[in-house]
N, C-alpha and C positions, 0 to 999 in steps of 0.2 A: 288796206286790203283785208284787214281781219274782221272787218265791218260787215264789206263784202259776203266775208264767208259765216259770219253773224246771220245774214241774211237768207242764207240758202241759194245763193247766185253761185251757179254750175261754174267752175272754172272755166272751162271752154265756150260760156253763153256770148252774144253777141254784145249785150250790157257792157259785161263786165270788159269787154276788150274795148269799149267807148269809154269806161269810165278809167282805164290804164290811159290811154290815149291823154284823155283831158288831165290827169296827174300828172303825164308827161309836160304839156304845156304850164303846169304849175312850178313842177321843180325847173325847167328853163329860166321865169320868172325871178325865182332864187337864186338863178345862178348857180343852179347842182345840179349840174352837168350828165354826171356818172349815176344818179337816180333816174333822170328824166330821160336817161338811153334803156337804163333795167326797165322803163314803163313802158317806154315806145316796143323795144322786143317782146315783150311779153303779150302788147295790144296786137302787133303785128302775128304770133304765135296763133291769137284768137281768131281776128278780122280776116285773115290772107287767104286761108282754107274757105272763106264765107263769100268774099267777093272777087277773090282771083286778083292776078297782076295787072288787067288791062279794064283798072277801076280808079273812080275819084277818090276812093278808101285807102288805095295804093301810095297811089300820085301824094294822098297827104302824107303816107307816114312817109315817103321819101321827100316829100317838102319838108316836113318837121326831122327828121333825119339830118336834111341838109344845115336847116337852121341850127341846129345842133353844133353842127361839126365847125359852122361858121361862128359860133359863139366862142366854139373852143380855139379857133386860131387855125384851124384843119380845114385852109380854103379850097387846097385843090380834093379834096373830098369831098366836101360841102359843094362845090362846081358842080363836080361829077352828079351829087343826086340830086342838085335844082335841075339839073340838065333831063336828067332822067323823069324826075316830073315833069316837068313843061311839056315831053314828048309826051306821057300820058295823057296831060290834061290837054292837049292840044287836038292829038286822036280823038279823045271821047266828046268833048266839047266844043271845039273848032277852035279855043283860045286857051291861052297860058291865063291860071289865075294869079291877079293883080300883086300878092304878098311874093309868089313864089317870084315872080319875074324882077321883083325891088330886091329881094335879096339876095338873086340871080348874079344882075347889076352891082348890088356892093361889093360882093365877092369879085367879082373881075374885075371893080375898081382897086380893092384891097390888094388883088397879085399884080397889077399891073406896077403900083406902087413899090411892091416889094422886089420884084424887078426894076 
């Protein structure tokens, strides 16, 4: 982030809320959890005001959101917001995108299990 602001990228620009986003998906990768949710709110803080709720900018941070909450063990969370994306992405583009729906799937295989 201090690169970011090295650069002269407005904290509220649309960049920089894409490029929180994409640090988000890095710290998942890692495995740090609790970074890649401070990146996701932060990108969502920038993006939400830009393209509203009933967008595929949405739908992802609540897909990655979800992915999130399902890395962390937090499956009927993680339900809740792949559920909530598919509805978006479903609305705007007639279909569920492919990641969101598999790990939709895992997740109700994971509770079904635990029940």
């Amino acid at each position: 982030l201090a690169w970011l602001d090295s650069q002269n990228v407005p904290s509220n620009a649309e960049e920089r809320g894409w490029i929180l986003n994409s640090l988000c998906i890095a710290y998942m990768y890692r495995q740090e959890y609790e970074a890649a949710n401070e990146m996701l709110n932060k990108a969502e803080l920038i993006l939400l005001p830009i393209y509203g709720k009933q967008s595929d900018v949405f739908a992802t941070i609540l897909h990655n959101k979800g992915r999130i909450a399902q890395l962390e063990g937090k499956l009927d969370e993680a339900k809740q917001l792949l559920e909530e994306a598919i509805k978006i992405q479903i609305e705007i583009n007639g279909k569920a995108f492919d990641k969101t729906i598999q790990y939709l799937d895992e997740v109700k295989h994971a509770i079904e299990i635990r029940l």
